[in-house]
N, C-alpha and C positions, 0 to 999 in steps of 0.2 A: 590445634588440639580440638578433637570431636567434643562434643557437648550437647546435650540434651537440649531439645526444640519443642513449641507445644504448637502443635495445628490447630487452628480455629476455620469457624465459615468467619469469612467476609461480612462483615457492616460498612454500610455510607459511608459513617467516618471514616473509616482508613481508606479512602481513597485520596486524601492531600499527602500519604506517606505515601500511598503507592506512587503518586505522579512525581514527588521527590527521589525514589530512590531510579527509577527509570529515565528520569532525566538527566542522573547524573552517569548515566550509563549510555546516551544516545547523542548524536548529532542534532537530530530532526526531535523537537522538544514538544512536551504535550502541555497541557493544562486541567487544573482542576475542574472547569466547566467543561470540559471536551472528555475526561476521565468520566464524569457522573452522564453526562448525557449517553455515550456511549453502553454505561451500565442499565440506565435506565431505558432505554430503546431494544434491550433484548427481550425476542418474541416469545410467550408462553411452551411455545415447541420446540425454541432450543433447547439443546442439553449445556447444561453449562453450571460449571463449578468451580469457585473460585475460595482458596485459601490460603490464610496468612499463618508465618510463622512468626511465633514469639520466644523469646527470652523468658523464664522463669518467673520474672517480674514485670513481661509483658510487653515490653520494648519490642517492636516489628521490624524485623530485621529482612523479613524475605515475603514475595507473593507469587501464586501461583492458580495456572489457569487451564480450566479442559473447557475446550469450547467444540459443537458440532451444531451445525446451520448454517447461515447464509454466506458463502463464500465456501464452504465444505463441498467436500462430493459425498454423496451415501453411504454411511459408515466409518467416512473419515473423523477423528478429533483432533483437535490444535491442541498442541500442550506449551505453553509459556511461562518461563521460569523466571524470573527476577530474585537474585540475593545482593544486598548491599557489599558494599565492598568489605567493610572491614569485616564480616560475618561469612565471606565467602571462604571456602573447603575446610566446614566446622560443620559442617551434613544437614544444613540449613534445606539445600537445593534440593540433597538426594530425598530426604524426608519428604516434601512436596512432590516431587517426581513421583515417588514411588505410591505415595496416596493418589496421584491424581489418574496415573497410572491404570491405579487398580480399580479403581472408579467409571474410567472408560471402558477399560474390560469389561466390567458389570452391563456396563448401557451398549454391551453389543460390538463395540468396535473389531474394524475389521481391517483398520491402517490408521494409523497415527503420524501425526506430522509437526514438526519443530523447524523452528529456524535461528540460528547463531550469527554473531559478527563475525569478519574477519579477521577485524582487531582485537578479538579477545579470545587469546592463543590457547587456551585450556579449554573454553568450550566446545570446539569443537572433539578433539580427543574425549570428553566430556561426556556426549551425545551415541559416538560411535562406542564407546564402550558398555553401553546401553542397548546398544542394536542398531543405532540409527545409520543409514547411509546417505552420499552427498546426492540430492536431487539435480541442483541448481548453482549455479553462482549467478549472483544478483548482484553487478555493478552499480554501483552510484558513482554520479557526476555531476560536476559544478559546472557552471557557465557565468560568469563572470560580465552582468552586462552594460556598467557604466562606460567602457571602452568599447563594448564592440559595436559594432562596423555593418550594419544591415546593409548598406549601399552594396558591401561585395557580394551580398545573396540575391540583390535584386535580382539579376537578368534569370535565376530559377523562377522567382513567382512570376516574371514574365512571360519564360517559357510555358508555362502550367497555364496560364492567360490566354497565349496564341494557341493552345490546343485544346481550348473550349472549358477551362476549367476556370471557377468563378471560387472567390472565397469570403465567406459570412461567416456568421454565429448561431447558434440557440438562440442567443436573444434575439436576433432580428427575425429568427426562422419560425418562431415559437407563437404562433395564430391564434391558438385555442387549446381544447381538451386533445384533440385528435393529432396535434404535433408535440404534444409531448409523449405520447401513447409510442408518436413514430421516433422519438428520440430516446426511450425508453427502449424498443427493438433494436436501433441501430448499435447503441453502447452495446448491450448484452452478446448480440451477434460481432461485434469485432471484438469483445473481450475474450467470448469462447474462442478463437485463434489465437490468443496470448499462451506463449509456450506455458502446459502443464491446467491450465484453468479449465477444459470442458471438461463439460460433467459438474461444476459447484452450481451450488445454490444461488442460484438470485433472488436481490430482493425482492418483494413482494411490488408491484407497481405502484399501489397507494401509498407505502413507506419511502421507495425514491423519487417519488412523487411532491411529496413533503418534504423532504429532504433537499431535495433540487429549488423550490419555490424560498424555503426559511436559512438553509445554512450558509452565510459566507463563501464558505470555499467550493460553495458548487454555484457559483454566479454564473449564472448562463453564459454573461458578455465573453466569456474566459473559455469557453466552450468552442474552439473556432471548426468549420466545414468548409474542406474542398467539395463543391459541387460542378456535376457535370449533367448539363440541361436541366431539369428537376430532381436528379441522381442524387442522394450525398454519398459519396465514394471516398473520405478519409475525415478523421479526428483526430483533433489535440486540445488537449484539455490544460488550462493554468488552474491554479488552485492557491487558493492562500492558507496558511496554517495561523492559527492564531499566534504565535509567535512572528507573525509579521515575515514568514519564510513562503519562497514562491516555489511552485515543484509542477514538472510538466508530470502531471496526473496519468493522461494516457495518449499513446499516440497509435492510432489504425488506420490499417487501409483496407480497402475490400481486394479479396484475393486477382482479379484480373484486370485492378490496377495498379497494380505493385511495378515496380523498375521503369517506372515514367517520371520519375522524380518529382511525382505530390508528395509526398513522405518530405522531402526535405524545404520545399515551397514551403509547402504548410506550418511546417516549423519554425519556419523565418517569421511567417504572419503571427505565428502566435508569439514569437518570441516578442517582437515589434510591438505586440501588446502587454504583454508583461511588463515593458519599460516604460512604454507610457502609463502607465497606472503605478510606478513608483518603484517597478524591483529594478535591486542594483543587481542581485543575482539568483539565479533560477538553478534547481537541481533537478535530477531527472535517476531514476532506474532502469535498469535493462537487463535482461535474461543472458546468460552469457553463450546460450546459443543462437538469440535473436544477429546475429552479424550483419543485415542491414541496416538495422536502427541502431545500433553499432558505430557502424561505418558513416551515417548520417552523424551521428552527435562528432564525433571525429570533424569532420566538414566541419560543422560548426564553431571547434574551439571548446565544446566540453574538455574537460580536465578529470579523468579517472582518479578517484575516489576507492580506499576499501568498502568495500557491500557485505555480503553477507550469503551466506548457505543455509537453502533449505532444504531439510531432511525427511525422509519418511521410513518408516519401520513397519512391518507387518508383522502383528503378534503371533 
């Protein structure tokens, strides 16, 4: 049954309902420090607007978010909906939607962008009947690593070995101001080849700057590099979430060393690391047009996982 909602802005406090009700809705789990810092870390030039819905007598039942900045491209906005379960198809969402909507209209948008589970068979139908259409499918997978078996990937990072390729970390690689500057380019440069991402915003270099030096899950050591001579010519990144979850963050290669098999070396290396630092098991995402980092985790013993679709609408 539909029922009347009240939209409010956002306050600090509701961010321990926010991290509640989205945790009960996700795999990959967040936290209330990791909720307020992220809130807290948005830059003056974002646009960004966030609001909760309430109950009559105030009970929060749903949240919702326009965001345009850093990970955007020029006129894009992210719109993210969260409604509790028991409060969901009672016009909780649509309410939110349609404010946050209208709202990006205002501030010029010229594409909007959302993204849905797999597992949650109403939103997407949900989405498209809104406008939205499927950009992406974004696989997640597990790898399971108290069992496995690095000895059988050996003879890869061998092979990568006999043909001049050496493999380190950030942290060993990380000198001074001037090697984090180059670590700083090299992310940005293999992420803009991540299907769909050129053209967004990057951060600001002092902000991942900082970020890289203070948070947990950007510990350098987790950062591992195929290099060739003084080349770095691929990444993979481990990352820890505060929920004690381990997730290969990113993995690149530079375009004219691709089908030489660092892509899957390097993976083993990072994997190898990941276990020795305590994960039993590591997850990872994938574009479902990426078909060689695909085909690599396959190799490996990844185990497919529902992901998720991302969508975009042009108003």
């Amino acid at each position: 049954m539909q029922q009347p909602f009240v939209l409010r802005p956002y306050v600090e406090s509701d961010m321990a309902r926010i991290v509640e009700i989205v945790n009960a809705q996700s795999e990959a789990q967040t936290t209330l420090a990791e909720g307020l810092r992220v809130e807290r870390t948005r830059r003056p030039e974002d646009k960004v607007l966030r609001l909760m819905a309430t109950t009559a007598d105030g009970t929060i039942v749903g949240t919702g978010l326009g965001y345009s900045g850093i990970g955007t491209k020029p006129g894009e906005f992210h719109i993210k909906i969260r409604v509790d379960r028991p409060y969901q198809g009672q016009g909780a969402g649509r309410a939110l939607y349609q404010a946050i909507e209208e709202w990006a209209l205002a501030e010029g948008a010229i594409r909007l962008a959302a993204g849905v589970r797999e597992i949650d068979q109403d939103a997407l139908p949900w989405a498209q009947r809104r406008g939205y259409a499927v950009e992406h499918h974004v696989f997640r997978s597990r790898l399971p690593l108290t069992d496995w078996d690095e000895t059988a990937f050996a003879p890869y990072v061998e092979q990568a070995k006999t043909n001049g390729i050496r493999f380190s970390s950030f942290a060993a690689e990380i000198t001074g101001e001037e090697s984090y500057e180059r670590c700083y380019d090299f992310v940005g440069r293999l992420m803009d080849d991540m299907p769909g991402a050129l053209g967004r915003t990057r951060a600001p270099y002092e902000r991942w700057r900082n970020n890289f030096r203070t948070l947990p899950d950007m510990n350098p050591a987790g950062w591992m590099l195929a290099i060739d001579g003084d080349r770095w010519v691929a990444l993979s990144s481990v990352v820890r979430r505060e929920d004690d979850g381990y997730f290969t963050g990113f993995t690149g290669v530079e375009r004219e060393y691709r089908g030489r098999g660092i892509a899957l070396a390097l993976k083993v290396v990072s994997l190898t690391y990941a276990r020795s630092v305590g994960a039993r098991e590591i997850f990872t995402s994938n574009h479902s047009v990426n078909a060689p980092m695909l085909a690599v985790n396959r190799k490996l013993g990844y185990i497919p996982e529902p992901g998720h679709f991302n969508l975009a609408k042009l108003p």
